[in-house]
C-alpha positions in Angstrom: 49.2 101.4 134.5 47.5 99.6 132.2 44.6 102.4 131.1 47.7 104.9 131.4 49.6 102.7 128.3 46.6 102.6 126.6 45.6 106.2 126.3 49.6 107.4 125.7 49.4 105.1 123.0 45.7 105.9 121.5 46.9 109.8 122.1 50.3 108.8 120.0 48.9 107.0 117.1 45.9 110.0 116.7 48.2 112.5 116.9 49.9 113.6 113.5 52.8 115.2 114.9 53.5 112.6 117.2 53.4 109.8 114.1 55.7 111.9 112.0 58.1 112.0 115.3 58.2 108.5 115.9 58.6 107.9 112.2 60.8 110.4 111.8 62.9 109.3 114.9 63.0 105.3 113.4 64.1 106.3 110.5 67.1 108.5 111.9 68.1 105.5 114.5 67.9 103.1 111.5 69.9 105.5 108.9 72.6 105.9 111.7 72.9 102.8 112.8 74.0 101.8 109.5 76.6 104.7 109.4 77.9 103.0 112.4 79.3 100.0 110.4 80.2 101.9 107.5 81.9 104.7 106.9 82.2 105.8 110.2 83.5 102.3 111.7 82.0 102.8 115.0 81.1 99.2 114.9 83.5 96.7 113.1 82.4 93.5 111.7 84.8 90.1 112.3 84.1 86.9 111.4 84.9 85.7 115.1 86.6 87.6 117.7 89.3 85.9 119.4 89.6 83.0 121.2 91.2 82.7 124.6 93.6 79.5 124.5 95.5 77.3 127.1 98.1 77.5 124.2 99.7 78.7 120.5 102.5 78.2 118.8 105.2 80.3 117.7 107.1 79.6 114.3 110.6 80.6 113.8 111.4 80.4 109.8 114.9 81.6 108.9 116.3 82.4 105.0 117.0 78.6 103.1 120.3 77.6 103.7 120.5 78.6 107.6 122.3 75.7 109.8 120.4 74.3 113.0 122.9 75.5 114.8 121.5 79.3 113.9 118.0 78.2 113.8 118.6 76.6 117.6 120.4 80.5 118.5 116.8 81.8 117.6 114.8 79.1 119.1 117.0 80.1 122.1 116.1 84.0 121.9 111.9 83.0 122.1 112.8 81.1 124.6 114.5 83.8 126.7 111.1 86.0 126.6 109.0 83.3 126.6 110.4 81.9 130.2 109.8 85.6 131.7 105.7 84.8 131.0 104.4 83.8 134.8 101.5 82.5 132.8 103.7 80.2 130.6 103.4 76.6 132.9 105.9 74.6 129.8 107.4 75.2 126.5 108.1 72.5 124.0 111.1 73.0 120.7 110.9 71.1 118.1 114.2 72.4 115.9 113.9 71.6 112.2 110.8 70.3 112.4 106.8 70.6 112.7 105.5 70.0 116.4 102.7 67.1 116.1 99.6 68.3 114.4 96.9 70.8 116.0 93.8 71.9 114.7 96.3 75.2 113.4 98.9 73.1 111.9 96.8 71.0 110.1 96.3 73.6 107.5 99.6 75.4 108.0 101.7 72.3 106.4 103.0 72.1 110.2 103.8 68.2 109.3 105.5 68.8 106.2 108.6 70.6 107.6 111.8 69.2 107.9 114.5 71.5 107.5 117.3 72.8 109.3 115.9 76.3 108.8 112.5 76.0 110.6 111.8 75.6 114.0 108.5 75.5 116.2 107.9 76.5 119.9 105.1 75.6 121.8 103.7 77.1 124.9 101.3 75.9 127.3 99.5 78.1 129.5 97.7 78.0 133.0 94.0 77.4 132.2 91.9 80.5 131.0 89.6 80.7 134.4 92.5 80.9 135.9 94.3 84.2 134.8 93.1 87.9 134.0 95.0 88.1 130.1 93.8 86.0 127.8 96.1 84.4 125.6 95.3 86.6 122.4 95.9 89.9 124.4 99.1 87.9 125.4 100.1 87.0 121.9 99.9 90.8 121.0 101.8 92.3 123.8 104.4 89.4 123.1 104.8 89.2 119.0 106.6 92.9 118.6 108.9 92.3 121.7 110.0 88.9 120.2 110.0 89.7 116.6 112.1 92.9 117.8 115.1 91.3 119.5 114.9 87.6 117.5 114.7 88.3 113.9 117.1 90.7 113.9 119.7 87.9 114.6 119.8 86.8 111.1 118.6 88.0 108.5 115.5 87.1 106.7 114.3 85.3 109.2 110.4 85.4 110.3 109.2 85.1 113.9 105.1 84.6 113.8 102.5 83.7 116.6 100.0 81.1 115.5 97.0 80.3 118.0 94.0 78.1 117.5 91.8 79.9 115.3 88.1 80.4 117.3 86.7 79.2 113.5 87.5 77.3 110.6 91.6 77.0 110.1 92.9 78.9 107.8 96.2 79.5 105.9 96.4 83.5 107.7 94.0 85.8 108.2 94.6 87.7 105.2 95.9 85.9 102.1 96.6 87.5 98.9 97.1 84.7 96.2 99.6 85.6 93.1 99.0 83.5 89.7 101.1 83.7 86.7 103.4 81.9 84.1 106.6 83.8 84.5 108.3 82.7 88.2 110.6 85.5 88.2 107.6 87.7 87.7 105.8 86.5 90.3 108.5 86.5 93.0 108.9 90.3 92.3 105.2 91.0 92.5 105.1 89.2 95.8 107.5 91.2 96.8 106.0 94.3 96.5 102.5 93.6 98.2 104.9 92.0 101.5 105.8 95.6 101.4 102.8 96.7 101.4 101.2 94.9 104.2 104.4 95.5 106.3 103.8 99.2 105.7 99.6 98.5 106.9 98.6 99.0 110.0 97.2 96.3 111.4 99.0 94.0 109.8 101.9 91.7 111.6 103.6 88.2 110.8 103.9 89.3 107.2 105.7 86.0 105.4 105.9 85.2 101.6 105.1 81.4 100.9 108.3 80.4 98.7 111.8 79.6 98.9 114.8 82.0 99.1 116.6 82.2 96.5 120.3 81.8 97.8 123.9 80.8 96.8 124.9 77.4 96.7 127.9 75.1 95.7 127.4 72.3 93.3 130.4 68.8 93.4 131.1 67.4 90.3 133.5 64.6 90.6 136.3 64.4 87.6 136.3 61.1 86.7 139.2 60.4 85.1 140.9 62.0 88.2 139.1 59.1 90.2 140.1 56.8 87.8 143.9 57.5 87.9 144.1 58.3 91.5 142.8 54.3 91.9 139.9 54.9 94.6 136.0 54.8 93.6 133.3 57.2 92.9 132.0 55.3 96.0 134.7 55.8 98.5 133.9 59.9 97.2 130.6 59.4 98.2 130.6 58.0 101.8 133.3 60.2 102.6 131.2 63.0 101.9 128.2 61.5 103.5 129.9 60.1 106.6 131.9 63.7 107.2 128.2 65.6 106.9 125.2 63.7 107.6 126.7 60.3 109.6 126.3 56.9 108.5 126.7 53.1 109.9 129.9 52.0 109.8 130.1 48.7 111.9 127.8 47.2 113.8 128.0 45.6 117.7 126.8 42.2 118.6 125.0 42.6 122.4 123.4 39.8 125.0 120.8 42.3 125.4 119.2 42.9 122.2 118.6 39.8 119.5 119.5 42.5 117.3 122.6 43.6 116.2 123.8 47.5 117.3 124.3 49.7 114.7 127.6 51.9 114.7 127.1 55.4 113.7 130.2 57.4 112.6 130.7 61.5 111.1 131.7 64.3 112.0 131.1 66.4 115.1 129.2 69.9 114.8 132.4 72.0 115.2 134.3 70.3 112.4 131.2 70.2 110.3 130.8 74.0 110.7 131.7 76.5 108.0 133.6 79.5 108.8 132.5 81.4 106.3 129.6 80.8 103.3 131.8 80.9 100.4 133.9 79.8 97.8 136.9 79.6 99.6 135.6 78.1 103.3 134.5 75.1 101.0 137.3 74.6 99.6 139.3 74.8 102.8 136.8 72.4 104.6 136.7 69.9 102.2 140.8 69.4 101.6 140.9 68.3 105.0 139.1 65.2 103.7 141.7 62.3 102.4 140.7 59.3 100.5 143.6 56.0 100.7 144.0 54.2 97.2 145.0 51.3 96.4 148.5 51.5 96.8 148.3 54.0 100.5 148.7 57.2 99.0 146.5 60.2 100.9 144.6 62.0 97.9 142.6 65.3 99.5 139.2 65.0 98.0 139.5 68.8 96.2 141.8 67.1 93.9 139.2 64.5 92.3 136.2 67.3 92.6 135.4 70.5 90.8 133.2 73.5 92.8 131.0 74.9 90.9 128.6 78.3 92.7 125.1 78.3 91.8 122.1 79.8 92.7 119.4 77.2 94.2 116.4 76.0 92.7 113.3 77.2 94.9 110.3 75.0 95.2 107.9 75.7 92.0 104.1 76.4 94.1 101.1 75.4 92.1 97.4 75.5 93.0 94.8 73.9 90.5 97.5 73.3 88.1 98.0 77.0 88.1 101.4 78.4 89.0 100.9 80.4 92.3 102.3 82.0 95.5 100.9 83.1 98.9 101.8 86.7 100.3 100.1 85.9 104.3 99.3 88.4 107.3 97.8 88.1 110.0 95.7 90.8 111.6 96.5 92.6 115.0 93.5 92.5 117.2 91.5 94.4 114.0 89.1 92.9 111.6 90.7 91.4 108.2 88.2 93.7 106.1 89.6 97.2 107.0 93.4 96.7 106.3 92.4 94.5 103.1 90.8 97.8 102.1 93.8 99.9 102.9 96.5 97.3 101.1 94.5 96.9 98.5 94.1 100.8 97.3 97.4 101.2 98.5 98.3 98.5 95.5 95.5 100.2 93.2 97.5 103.6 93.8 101.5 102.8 93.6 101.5 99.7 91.4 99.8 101.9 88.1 103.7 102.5 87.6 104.8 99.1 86.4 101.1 97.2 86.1 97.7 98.2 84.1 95.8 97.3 86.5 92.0 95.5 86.3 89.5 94.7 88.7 88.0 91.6 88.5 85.1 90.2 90.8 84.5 92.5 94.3 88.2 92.7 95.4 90.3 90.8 93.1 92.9 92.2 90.9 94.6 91.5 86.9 97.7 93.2 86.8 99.6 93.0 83.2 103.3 94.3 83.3 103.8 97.2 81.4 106.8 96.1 79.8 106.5 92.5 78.9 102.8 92.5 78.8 102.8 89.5 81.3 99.8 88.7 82.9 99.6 88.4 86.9 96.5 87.8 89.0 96.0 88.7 92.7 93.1 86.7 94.4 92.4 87.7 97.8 91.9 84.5 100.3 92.2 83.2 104.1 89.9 84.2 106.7 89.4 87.2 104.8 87.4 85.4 102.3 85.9 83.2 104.6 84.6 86.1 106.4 83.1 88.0 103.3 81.6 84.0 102.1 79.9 83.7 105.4 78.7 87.3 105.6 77.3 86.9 102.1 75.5 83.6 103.0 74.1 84.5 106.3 72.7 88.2 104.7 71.2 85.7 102.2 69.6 83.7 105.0 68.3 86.8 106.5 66.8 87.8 103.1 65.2 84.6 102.8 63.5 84.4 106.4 62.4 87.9 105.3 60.8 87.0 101.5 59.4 83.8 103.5 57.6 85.5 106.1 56.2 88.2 103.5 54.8 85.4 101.6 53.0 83.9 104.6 51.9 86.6 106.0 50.4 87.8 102.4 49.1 84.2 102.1 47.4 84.5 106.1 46.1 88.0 105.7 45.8 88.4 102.2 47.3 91.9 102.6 50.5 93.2 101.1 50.1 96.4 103.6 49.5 94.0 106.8 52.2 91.6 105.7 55.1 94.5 104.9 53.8 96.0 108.4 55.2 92.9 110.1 58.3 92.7 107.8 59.3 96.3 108.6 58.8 95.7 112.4 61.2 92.6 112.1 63.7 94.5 110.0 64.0 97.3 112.5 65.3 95.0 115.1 69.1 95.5 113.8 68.9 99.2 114.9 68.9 97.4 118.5 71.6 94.5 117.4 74.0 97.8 115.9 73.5 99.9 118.6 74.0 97.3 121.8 77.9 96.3 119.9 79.0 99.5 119.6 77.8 99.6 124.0 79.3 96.5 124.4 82.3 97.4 122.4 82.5 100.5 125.0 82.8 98.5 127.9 85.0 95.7 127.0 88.7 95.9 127.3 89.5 94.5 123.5 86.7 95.5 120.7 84.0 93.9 120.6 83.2 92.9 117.1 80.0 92.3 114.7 80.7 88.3 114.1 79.2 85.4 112.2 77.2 84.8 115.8 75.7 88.1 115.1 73.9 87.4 112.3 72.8 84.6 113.6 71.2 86.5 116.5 70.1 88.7 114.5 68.1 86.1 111.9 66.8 84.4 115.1 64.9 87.7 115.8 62.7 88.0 112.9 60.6 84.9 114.3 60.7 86.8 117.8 59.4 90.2 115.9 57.4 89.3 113.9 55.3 87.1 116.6 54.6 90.0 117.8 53.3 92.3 115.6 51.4 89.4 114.2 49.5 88.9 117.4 48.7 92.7 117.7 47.3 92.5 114.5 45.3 89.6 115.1 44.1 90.7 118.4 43.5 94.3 116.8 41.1 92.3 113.7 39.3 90.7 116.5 38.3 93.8 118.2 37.2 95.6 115.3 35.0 92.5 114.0 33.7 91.1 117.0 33.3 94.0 119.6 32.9 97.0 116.7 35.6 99.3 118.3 37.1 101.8 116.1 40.8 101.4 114.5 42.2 103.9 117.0 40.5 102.3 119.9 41.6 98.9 118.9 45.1 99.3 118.1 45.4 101.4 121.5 43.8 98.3 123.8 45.6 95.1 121.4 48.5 97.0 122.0 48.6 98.0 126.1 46.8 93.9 126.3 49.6 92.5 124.9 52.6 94.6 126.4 52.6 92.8 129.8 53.3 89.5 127.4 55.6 90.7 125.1 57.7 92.4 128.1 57.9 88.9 130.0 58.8 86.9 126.6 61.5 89.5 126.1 62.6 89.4 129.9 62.7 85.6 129.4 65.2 86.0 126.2 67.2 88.6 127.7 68.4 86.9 131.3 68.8 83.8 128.8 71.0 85.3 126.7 73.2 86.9 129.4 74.7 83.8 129.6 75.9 83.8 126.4 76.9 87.4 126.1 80.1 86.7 127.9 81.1 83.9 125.7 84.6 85.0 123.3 82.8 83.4 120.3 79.0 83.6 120.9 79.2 86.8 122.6 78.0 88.4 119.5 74.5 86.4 119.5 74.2 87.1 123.0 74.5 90.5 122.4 72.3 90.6 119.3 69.5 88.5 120.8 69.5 91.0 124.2 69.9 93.9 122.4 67.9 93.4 119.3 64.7 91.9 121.6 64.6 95.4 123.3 64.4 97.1 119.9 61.6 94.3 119.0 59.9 95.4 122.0 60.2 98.8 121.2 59.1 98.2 117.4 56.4 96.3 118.3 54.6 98.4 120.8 55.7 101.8 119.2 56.2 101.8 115.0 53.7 98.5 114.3 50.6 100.8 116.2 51.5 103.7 114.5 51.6 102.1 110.9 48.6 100.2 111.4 46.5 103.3 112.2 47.8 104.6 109.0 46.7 101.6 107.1 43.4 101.2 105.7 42.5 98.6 108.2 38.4 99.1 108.0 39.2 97.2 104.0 41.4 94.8 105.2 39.3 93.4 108.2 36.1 94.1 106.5 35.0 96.4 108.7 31.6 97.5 108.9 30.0 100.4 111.8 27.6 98.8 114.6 27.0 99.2 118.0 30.2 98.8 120.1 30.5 96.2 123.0 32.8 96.0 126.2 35.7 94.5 125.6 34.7 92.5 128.2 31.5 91.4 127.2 31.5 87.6 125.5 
């Protein structure tokens, strides 16, 4: 087997036909593996795939101004689907407020609401060994059915699925930033690029991050009516507060408690309900409302107040002193860069009609309106940007570990053909980490994506690689100086010597990374460090012979004819 390797190889590398093949061949396999990312998205690139949980979250957000009376009649629609989930052991509601703080919520503002128009829902599930659907896949087959039946109860109201995010957290997977001086502007730009990721696919849980803009009715007391009618501006007040929002009245001494019992008096929920949101149901609600003067008299609070409608003041959002607001998406089981791309020519395209638009930086847009010649920026952020950051830094890393192990190798052999020999042979291992995703994508049920863990993998290779072809080279330098073999001849034994070595090192780092390979976050340098060794394999006992015998390696080693020895021969 051994004499067999050695004269296929010495019979390759001699052979010009055979060295324009292999070369020929390596540089297809490397040309189309990099068609495979892009354009032909065979293989997609993530910055981690999901994560299966024992739990998520889903947020319930109706307009401003809902009651939690309609807020609990959503809560209550979830619910309904929710409790048809075998899978689903409990389910916590927290109505009009945050549930306590996850890793999620943390950077969602989860603690920060406390409103009669939000509500969160919890669900636990049986432990992830312990059921076939993970809780991602489960999220997705759930959102549209939900989102279908609740959020049609009420209008404006936004039903999204929030689960533990595999990385950092993140405000939404996709998170398009909208600066500006004029508010009204803003609000109307936002508007359109909602539209625009409701109308990509791909993108679901589509929410704008700013208040409503909705109708509201503003007291004013007359005072000289309270001044004539002989009660006091604060009899108006706790009236209003007692009928509304409750307050102590009285308290109640008890043997059990040194302290005093407070008494709590208002209104129940059916008389504090509204029958209708206008004008007139105000008016109607609060006349039932009687103040006693001084003198006994009944005086319906409508007589000492004036209604005034008004539109309410929404929450002014500012980020580095700059006036903002955040247009968020999450992403459907597909990679935040693809539907970026698509929203974002899609706004290129259909927002030339009211904006001159301007790219600034790789994605970011300035839009000025046409008509007022005011100034909006979009900046693209959320896991989107974390992605592109970490892509950018780890292909930096990789470019690094390259340049540095050129210079060594330059420094070592004093060679730049010897050195870019080895850094070629490294470089050609991502054929192997390209090619064994789009296999592994193949035979998994969801798709398997090129992640952060990837390039890690695939950075952790170059040592592998390039140990390789530096001990063929070596071992090839000894046998031309010390036993006088030819270059052929000594690229052809170095290279069937070392194969039983490099196989077993590559066996070892393949079953070793098996266990890794089923992993939902470090799948991806599993896969890269299984698939991207066999290519090192391949490189190194294939494309590193075949370059070296085209290198002027008789100048390099100093090379000089004499008798040959045996191999074997001290």
């Amino acid at each position: 087997m051994f004499k067999k390797f050695e004269n296929a190889v010495l019979a390759g590398i001699q052979s010009p036909i055979q060295r324009k093949m292999i070369l020929f061949g390596t540089l297809v396999a490397f040309i189309f593996s990099i068609l495979m990312i892009a354009p032909t998205k065979m293989v997609l690139a993530k910055m981690l795939p999901g994560k299966n949980n024992d739990t998520f979250t889903i947020y319930a957000n109706l307009a401003n101004g809902s009651s939690i009376s309609q807020t609990k009649q959503v809560a209550d629609c979830i619910i309904t689907f929710v409790q048809q989930e075998k899978e689903v052991t409990d389910t916590e509601v927290f109505l009009g407020m945050g549930s306590p703080l996850d890793f999620a919520g943390l950077i969602k503002g989860s603690h920060f609401k406390n409103s009669e128009n939000v509500a969160e829902i919890v669900l636990n599930l049986t432990k992830k060994h312990h059921r076939e659907e993970p809780s991602y896949l489960m999220v997705q087959r759930m959102r549209p059915l939900v989102q279908k039946n609740c959020e049609s109860l009420y209008a404006d109201t936004v039903i999204t699925f929030v689960e533990p995010p595999a990385g950092p957290p993140v405000l939404a997977a996709i998170v398009a930033e909208i600066y500006g001086r004029d508010a009204e502007g803003i609000r109307k730009l936002a508007a359109r690029v909602s539209d625009v990721f409701k109308n990509t696919k791909g993108l679901v849980d589509v929410d704008i991050m700013q208040d409503e803009i909705y109708d509201t009715y503003e007291i004013i007391v007359d005072s000289t009516k309270v001044v004539r009618s002989g009660v006091s501006i604060k009899q108006l007040n706790d009236i209003l507060y007692l009928a509304f929002e409750g307050m102590e009245i009285a308290v109640k001494n008890s043997d059990i408690y040194n302290d005093q019992v407070p008494i709590y008096l208002s209104l129940s929920e059916e008389s504090k309900r509204f029958t209708k949101k206008d004008l007139n149901a105000v008016e109607i609600k609060l006349s039932s409302l009687k103040l006693m003067n001084n003198i006994g008299m009944m005086i319906p609070i409508t007589e000492l107040i004036h209604i005034i409608p008004k539109k309410s003041n929404p929450m002014i959002m500012s980020k580095n002193l700059h006036q903002m607001t955040n247009v968020m998406a999450e992403t459907d089981m597909v990679s935040q860069v693809y539907p970026l791309m698509e929203a974002r020519d899609v706004i290129l395209n259909s927002f030339s009609d009211t904006y001159n638009i301007e790219k600034i930086g790789l994605f970011n847009l300035r839009l000025t309106e046409k008509s007022t010649m005011k100034v909006y920026e979009l900046i693209w952020d959320g896991e989107m940007e974390v992605t592109l950051d970490t892509f950018v830094e780890l292909g930096a890393a990789f470019i690094a570990a390259l340049i540095l192990i050129f210079l060594l190798m330059v420094i070592y052999y004093k060679s730049y053909t010897l050195s870019g020999i080895i850094l070629l042979g490294s470089f050609l291992s991502i054929i192997g980490v390209i090619v064994g995703h789009f296999i592994m994508d193949i035979f998994s049920a969801d798709t398997f994506f090129l992640t952060a863990t990837s390039l890690i993998g695939f950075i952790a290779l170059i040592g592998i690689s390039s140990r390789n072809s530096l001990l063929l080279i070596d071992f090839t330098k000894s046998l031309m100086s010390e036993k006088g073999l030819h270059k052929a001849e000594a690229i052809a034994y170095a290279t069937a010597t070392r194969a039983k070595p490099i196989f077993l090192t590559a066996a070892a780092i393949i079953l070793a990374s098996t266990l890794l390979a089923g992993d939902a976050v470090f799948g991806g340098l599993g896969v890269a460090l299984i698939f991207g060794t066999v290519a090192a394999v391949i490189s190194s006992l294939v494309i590193v012979p075949v370059l070296l015998y085209m290198s002027d390696l008789e100048k390099h080693f100093h090379f000089h004819e004499k008798k040959a020895v045996s191999v074997f021969e001290p």
